[in-house]
C-alpha positions in Angstrom: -10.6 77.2 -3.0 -13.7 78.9 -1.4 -13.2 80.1 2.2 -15.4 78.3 4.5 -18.1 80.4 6.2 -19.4 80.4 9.3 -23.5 82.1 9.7 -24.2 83.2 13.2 -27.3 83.2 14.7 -29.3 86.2 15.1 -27.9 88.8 17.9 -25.2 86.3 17.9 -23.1 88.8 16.7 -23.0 91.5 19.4 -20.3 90.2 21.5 -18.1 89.9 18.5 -18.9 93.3 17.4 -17.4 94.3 20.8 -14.5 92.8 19.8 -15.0 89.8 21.9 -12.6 87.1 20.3 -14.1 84.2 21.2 -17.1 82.8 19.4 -18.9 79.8 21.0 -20.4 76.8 19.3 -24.2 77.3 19.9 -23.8 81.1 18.7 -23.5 79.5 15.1 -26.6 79.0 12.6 -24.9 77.2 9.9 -21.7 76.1 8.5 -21.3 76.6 4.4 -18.4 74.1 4.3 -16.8 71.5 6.0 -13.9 73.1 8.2 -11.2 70.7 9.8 -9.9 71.7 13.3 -7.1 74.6 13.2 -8.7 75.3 9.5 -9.0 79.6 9.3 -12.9 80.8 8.8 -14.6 84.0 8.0 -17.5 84.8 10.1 -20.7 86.7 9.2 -24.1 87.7 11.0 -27.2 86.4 10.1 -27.6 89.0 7.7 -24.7 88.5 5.5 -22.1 90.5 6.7 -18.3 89.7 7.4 -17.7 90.1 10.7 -14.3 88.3 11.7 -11.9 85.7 11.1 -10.0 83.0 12.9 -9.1 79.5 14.1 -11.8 77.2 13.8 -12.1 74.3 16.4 -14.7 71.6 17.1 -15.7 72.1 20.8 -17.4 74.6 23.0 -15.2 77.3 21.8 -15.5 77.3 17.8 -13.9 79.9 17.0 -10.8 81.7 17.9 -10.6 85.3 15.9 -7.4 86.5 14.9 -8.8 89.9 12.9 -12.0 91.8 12.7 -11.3 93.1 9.4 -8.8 90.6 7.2 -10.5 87.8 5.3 -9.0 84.6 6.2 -6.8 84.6 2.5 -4.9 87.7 4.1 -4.4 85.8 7.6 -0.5 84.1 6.2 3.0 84.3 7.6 3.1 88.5 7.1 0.0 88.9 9.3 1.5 86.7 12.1 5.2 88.3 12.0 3.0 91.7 12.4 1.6 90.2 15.5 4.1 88.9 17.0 6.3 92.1 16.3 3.9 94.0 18.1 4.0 91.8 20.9 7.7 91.4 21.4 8.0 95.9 20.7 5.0 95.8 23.8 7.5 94.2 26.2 10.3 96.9 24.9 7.8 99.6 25.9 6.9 98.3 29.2 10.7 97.5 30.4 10.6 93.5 30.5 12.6 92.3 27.9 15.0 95.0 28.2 15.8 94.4 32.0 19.5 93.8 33.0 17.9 92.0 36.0 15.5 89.7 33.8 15.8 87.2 31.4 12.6 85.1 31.4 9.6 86.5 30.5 6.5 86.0 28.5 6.7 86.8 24.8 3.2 86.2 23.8 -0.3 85.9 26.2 -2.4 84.5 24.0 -5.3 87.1 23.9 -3.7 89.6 25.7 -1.7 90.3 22.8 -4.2 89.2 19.6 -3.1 86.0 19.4 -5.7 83.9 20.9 -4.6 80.4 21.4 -0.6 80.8 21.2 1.7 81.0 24.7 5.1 81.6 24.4 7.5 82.1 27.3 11.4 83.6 27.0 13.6 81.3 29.3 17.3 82.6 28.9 17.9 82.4 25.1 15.0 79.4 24.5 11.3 80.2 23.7 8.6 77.4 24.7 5.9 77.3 22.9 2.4 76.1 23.8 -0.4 75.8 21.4 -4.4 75.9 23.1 -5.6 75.7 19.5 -5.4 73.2 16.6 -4.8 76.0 14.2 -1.6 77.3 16.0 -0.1 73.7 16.7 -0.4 73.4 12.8 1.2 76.6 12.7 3.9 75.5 14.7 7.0 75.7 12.2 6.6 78.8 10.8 5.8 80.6 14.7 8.7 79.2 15.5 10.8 80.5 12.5 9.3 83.7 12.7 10.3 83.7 16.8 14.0 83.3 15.6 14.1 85.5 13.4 12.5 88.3 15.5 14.7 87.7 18.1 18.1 86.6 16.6 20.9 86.0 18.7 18.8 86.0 21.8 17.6 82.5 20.9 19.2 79.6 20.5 16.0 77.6 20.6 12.6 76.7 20.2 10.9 74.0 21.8 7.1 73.3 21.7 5.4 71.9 24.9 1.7 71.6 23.1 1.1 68.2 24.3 -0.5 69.2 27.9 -2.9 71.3 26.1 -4.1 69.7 23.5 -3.1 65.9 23.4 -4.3 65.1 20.0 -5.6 66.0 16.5 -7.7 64.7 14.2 -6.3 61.1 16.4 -2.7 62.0 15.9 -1.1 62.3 19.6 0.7 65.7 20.2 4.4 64.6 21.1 6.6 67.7 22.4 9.9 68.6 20.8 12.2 71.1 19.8 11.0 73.0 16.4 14.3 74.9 16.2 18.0 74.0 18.2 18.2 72.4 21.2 18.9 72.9 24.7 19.7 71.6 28.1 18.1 73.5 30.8 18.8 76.7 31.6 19.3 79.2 34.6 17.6 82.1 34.3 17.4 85.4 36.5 14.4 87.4 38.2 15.3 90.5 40.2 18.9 89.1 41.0 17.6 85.5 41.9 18.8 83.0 40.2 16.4 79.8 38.7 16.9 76.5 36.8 14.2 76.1 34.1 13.5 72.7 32.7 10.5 73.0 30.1 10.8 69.0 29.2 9.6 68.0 32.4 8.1 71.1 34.4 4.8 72.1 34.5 3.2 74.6 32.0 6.4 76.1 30.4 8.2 75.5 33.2 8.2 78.1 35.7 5.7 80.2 36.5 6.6 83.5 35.6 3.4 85.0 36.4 4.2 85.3 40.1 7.1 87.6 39.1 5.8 90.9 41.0 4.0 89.2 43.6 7.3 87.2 44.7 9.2 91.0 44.8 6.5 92.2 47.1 6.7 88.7 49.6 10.3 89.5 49.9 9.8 92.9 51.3 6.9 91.8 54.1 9.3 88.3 54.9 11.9 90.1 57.2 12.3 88.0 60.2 9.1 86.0 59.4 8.6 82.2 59.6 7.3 81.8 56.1 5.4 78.5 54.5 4.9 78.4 50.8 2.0 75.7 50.2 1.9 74.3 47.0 5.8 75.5 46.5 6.7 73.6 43.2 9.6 75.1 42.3 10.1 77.2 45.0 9.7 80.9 43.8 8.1 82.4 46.7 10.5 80.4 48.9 13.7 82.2 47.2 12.5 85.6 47.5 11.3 85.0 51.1 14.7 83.7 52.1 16.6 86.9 51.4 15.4 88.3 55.1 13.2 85.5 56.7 13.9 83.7 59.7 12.4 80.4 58.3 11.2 78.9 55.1 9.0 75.9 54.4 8.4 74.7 51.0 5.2 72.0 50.6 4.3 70.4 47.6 3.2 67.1 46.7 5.8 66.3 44.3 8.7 64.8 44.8 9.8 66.8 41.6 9.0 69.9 42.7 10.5 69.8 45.9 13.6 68.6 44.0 13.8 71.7 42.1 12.6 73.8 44.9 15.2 72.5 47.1 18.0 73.2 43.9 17.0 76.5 43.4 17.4 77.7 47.2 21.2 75.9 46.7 21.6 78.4 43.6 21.1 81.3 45.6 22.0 80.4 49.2 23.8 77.7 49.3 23.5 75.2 51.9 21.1 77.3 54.3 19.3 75.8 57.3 16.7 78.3 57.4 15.3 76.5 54.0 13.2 72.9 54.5 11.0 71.3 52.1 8.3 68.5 53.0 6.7 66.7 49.7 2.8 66.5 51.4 -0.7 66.9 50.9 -1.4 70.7 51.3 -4.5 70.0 53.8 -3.1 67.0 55.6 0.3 69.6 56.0 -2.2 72.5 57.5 -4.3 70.4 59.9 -0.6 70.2 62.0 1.4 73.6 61.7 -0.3 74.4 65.1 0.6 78.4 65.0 4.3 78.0 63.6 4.2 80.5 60.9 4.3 84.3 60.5 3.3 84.6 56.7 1.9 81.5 54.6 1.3 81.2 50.6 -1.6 79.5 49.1 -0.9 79.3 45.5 -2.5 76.1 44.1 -3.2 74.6 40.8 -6.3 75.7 39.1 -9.1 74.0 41.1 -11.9 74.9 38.3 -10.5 74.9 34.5 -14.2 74.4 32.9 -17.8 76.7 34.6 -19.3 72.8 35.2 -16.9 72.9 38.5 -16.8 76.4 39.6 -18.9 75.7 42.6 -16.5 72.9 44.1 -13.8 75.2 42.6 -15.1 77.6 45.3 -15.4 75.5 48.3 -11.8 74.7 47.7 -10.4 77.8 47.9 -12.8 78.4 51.3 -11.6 74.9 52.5 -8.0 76.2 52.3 -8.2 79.7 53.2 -10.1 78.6 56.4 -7.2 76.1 57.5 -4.4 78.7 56.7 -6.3 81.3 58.9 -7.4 78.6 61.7 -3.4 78.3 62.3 -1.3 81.1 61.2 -0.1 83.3 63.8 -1.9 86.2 65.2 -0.7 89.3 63.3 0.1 86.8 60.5 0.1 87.7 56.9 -1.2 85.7 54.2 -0.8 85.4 50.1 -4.0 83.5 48.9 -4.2 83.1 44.9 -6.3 81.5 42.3 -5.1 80.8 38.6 -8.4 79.5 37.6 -9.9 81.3 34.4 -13.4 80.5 35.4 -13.2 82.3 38.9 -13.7 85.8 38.9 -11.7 88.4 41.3 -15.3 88.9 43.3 -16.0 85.1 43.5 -12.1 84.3 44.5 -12.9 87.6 46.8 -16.5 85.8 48.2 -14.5 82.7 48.9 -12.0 84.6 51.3 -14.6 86.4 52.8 -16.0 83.3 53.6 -13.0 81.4 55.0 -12.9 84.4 57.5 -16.3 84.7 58.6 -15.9 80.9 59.0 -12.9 81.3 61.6 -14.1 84.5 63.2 -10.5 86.4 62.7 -10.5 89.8 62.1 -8.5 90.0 58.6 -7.6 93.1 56.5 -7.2 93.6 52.9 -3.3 94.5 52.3 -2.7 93.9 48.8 -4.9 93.0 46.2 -3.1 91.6 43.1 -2.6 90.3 39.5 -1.0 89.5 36.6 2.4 91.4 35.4 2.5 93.3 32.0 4.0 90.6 30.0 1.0 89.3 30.8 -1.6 91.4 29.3 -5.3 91.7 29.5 -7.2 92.7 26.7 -9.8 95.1 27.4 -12.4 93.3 25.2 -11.5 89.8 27.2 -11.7 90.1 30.5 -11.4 86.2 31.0 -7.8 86.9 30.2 -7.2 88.4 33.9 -7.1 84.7 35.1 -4.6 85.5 37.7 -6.1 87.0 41.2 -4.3 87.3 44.4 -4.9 88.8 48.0 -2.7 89.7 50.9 -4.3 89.8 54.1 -3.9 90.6 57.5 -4.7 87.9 59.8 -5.4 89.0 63.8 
């Protein structure tokens, strides 16, 4: 069967020439075929040439590449357990899935590691999977098979949790289940702390494992701190800040996350009365903490997941950042964070800036942070770096 083909649209081609993997529907000219969602394409310039190949999706992003030099025939089962090799002998080289003090971590970051479309996290002998694309949710099986095999013992099973991400194809509803085994939750460990993981129900994969390095470095400026972790879910932060601090708060407005928040301080504390959790409103929470607390976490959901919203997605973070800096206490440190793809480090930066000019608190830059390795950025997608964190010093 003849591949289908995908024409560009002249000059179209120059951010895919820089190895840009993302191709957008109103770059494309014409369409010599009639491609179903998650179907592989070639791509060419205007002028003929082959150019790339990938996933190919009906919506603003049409394309997905997966090579800029294999034709779409040589794009099988081989070419993905290649990839996904590479992304597992990364993690070797960079210490993660080696660690005697870790056992969750991410296995694959989408375009970090090539594989644009495809999340998989490591939770304590299971890998969840989670397909952004049609043509990796039709891929699912033999991901999954190749997962196993490429880790062996190590996994016991594989479960895919695509439904939050996509929802449905071609009008068939995405329904999450286990591809390979089966598991209960599990416990896994980060740094010595111990944390129960439950995919089926959590959000995302279940835990968010992207905080890892930022959670180490809360421990060490908690000591004798009264700490507050907005937005807590399951209470990472919270954990790590109760190894030295004086006092911990968990807020979130899920009666399921405080559940698991208040479970996993019982895992590694016991029952300690420095730990309380309140299931609020984030904002209704910080108009009354009237100077209570020493150090205080913003980590919220993604206010702005499409560039239609990035300008409310802004005045959010501001809103917040201005309440947390009204009331923390003077000397006070704060962790401010936004997960939103479409917010850039200097606009998340602007919006801090603005919260303090707003409250007229002299506040220092301390830290200014990101994603860990097993969460990589490639060089030629810079959207990838979705993760952007400060710590500052509040007078």
């Amino acid at each position: 069967m003849e591949r289908v083909k995908l024409i560009l649209k002249s000059g179209k081609e120059k951010s895919v020439k820089r190895f840009h993997p993302w191709i957008f529907s109103g770059a494309i000219k014409t369409v010599a075929g009639n491609p179903a969602d998650g179907d592989i394409v070639d791509v060419f310039d205007n002028q003929g040439n082959f150019l790339a190949s990938g996933h190919y999706q009906r919506g603003t992003i049409a394309v997905r590449i997966l090579s800029f030099s294999a034709p779409s025939s040589e794009i099988n089962d081989d070419f993905f357990k290649k990839q996904l090799s590479n992304a597992l002998s990364y993690r070797k080289a960079v210490g993660i899935s080696t660690s005697p003090n870790l056992n969750a971590f991410r296995l694959v970051h989408g375009e970090g590691d090539n594989l644009p479309g495809l999340v998989i996290d490591y939770y304590n002998g299971v890998a969840v999977m989670q397909s952004h694309s049609a043509g990796f949710y039709r891929r699912r099986h033999s991901i999954a098979r190749i997962v196993a095999d490429l880790l062996g013992d190590e996994v016991k099973a594989v479960y895919d949790k695509s439904s939050s991400t996509l929802r449905s194809i071609a009008g068939t509803e995405i329904i999450d289940n286990y591809l390979i085994g089966h598991s209960d939750p599990v416990i896994v460990t980060e740094n010595g702390f111990k944390f129960k993981i439950d995919w089926t129900t959590g959000q995302k994969t279940g835990f968010f494992i992207d905080q890892r390095d930022n959670r180490k470095l809360l421990g060490s400026l908690s000591e004798g701190k009264k700490v507050l972790n907005m937005f807590g879910y399951t209470g990472g932060f919270s954990v790590y800040a109760m190894q030295n601090a004086a006092q911990v708060h968990t807020v979130d407005s899920s009666a399921t996350a405080i559940d698991l928040a208040d479970e996993n301080i019982h895992l590694n504390f016991g029952n300690d009365h420095r730990h309380q959790s309140f299931k609020a409103d984030a904002f209704d929470f910080l108009n009354n903490i009237h100077d209570k607390y020493d150090l205080i976490i913003l980590d919220p959901p993604a206010f702005a997941k499409h560039n239609n919203s990035l300008d409310n997605a802004l005045q959010g973070y501001k809103k917040i950042n201005i309440k947390a800096m009204q009331h923390i206490r003077r000397g006070g440190i704060l962790f401010t964070f936004s997960c939103s793809q479409v917010v850039s480090k200097e606009e998340f930066r602007k919006s801090v800036f603005a919260a303090a000019a707003n409250v007229g608190r002299n506040v220092r830059i301390m830290h200014q942070l990101s994603q860990p390795p097993d969460h990589p950025v490639s060089i030629y997608h810079p959207e990838s770096e979705y993760l952007k964190g400060l710590v500052v010093h509040v007078e």
